[in-house]
Structures are given as structure tokens and as C-alpha cells.
N, C-alpha and C positions, 0 to 999 in steps of 0.2 A: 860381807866382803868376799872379794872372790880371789885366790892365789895361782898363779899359774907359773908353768918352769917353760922356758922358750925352746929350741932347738939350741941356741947358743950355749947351754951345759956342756960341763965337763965330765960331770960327774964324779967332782972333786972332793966331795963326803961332808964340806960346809955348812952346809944346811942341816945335815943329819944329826952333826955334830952338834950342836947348836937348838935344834927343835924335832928331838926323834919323835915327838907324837905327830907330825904332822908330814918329815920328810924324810923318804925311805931312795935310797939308790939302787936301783935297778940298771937298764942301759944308760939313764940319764935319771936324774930327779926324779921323784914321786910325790905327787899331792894327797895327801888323807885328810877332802872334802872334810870329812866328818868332823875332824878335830882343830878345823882353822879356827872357828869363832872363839873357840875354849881358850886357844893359846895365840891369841894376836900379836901381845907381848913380843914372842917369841921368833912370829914368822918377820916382824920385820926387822929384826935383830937380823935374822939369820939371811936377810935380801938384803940388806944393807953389806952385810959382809961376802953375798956371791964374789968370788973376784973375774967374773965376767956381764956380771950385771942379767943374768937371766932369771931373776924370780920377778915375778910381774904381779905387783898386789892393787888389784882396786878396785 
């Protein structure tokens, strides 16, 4: 699976809060490729709850 963060970020700490193995904020989101497949779980816990709808999982 592949996860991506759009331009449309906030960089509102969501995701972070939610699956820090896999999303770190910097200027906007961060994806840590490495650690999607481990914690799936997690990342779409944490897309589900963007409240701009920019994490893109598929």
C-alpha cells in the first residue's frame, strides 16, 4: 500500500498524534515509507480523522 499527504495539509499534528511510527510534521506531513505496511492499522485510523481529508492511502 502506498500513503501519501496532499498539498491540502495543515499540519495540524493528527496524524502524528494518532501513528507517530509512520507520520512526522515538518512544513506539512511526513510519510515514513518504511513503517506503512507494519502499522496499517493505524494510518487509516489516522486518514480517516485528517480533518482536511489529505492523507491519500491506496
Amino acid at each position: 500500500m502506498s500513503v501519501k499527504v496532499t498539498e491540502d495539509c495543515i499540519s495540524c499534528g493528527a496524524c502524528e498524534s494518532i501513528c507517530d511510527a509512520v507520520f512526522s510534521i515538518e512544513d506539512k506531513a511526513v510519510v515514513n515509507e518504511a513503517n506503512v505496511a507494519d502499522n496499517m492499522d493505524c494510518v487509516k485510523e489516522a486518514a480517516d480523522a485528517c480533518p482536511v481529508g489529505a492523507i491519500v492511502v491506496e
